[in-house]
C-alpha positions in Angstrom: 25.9 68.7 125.5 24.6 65.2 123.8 26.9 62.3 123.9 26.1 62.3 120.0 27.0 65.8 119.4 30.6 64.9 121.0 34.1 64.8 118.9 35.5 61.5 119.0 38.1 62.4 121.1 35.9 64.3 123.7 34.2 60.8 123.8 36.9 58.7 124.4 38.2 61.4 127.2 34.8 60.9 128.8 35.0 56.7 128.2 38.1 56.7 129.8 37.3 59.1 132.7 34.2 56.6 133.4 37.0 54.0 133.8 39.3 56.2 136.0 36.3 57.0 138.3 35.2 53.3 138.6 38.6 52.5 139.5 40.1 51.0 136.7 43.4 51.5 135.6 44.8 51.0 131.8 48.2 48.9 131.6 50.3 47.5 128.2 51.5 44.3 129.2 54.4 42.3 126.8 53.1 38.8 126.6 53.8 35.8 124.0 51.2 35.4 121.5 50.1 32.3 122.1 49.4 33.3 126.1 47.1 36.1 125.1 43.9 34.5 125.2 45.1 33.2 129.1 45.5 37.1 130.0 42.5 38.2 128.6 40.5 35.7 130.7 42.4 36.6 133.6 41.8 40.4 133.1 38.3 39.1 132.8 38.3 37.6 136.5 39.9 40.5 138.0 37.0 43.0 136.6 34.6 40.7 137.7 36.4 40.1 141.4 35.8 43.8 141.5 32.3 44.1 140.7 31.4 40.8 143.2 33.4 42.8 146.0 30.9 46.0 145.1 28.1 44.3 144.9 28.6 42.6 148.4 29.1 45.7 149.6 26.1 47.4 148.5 23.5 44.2 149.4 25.3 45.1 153.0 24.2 48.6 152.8 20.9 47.7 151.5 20.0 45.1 154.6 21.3 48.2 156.7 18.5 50.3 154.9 16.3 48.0 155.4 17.1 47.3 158.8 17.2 51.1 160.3 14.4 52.6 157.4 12.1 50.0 156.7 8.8 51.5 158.0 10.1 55.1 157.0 11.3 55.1 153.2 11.0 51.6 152.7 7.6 50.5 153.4 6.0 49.9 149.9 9.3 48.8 148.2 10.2 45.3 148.6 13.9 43.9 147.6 15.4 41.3 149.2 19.3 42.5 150.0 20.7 39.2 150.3 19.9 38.9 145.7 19.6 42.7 145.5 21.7 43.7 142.6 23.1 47.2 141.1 19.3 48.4 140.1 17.5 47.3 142.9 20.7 49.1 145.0 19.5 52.1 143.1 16.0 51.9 143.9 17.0 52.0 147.6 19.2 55.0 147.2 16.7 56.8 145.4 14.1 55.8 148.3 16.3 56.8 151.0 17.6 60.3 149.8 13.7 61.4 149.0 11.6 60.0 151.6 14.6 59.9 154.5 15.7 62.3 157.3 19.5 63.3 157.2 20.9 59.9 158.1 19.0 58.2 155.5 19.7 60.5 153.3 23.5 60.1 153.8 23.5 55.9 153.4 21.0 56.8 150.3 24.0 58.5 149.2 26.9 55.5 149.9 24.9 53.2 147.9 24.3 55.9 145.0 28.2 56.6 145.0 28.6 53.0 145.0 26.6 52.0 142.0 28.3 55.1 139.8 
């Protein structure tokens, strides 16, 4: 079914399951008013902290790719893991789980369930 076909309520069930599964949790905090702004930003930071930890993670998994499938599944793609971001991690994946043997085929997979 199309997202646009959707009831409202079916799409905000789906919003907030695509928060639940990226790890996110939804919390009502009591604040003064004039300290809002202060907890926004610092919401902010903590989403981001997040994302920076993922994305280290992945430019790991991508140097491992490269590394260990290089001349296999890698050979005509070129991305350097150290500045690879969230795309170019997908790119890998995609590369590993179609051109790769069972163990690429499985880190293709880590870096896919990463990026989601």
């Amino acid at each position: 079914m199309s997202v646009n076909h959707l009831s409202v309520r079916e799409r905000v069930h789906l919003s907030r399951e695509r928060r639940r599964q990226a790890g996110l949790q939804r919390v009502e905090v009591l604040v003064p008013a004039d300290k809002i702004d202060l907890l926004r930003a610092y919401a902010a930071q903590l989403r981001e902290g997040t994302q920076s930890e993922k994305l280290l993670v992945l430019r790991q998994l991508v140097a491992k790719a490269y590394q260990n499938f290089h001349a296999s599944c890698l050979d005509n793609i070129t991305i350097d893991p150290a500045n690879a971001d969230f795309s170019d991690a997908a790119i890998v994946a995609a590369a590993l789980m179609h051109r790769g043997q069972a163990e690429a085929y499985k880190l293709g997979r880590q870096i896919r369930d990463l990026i989601k």
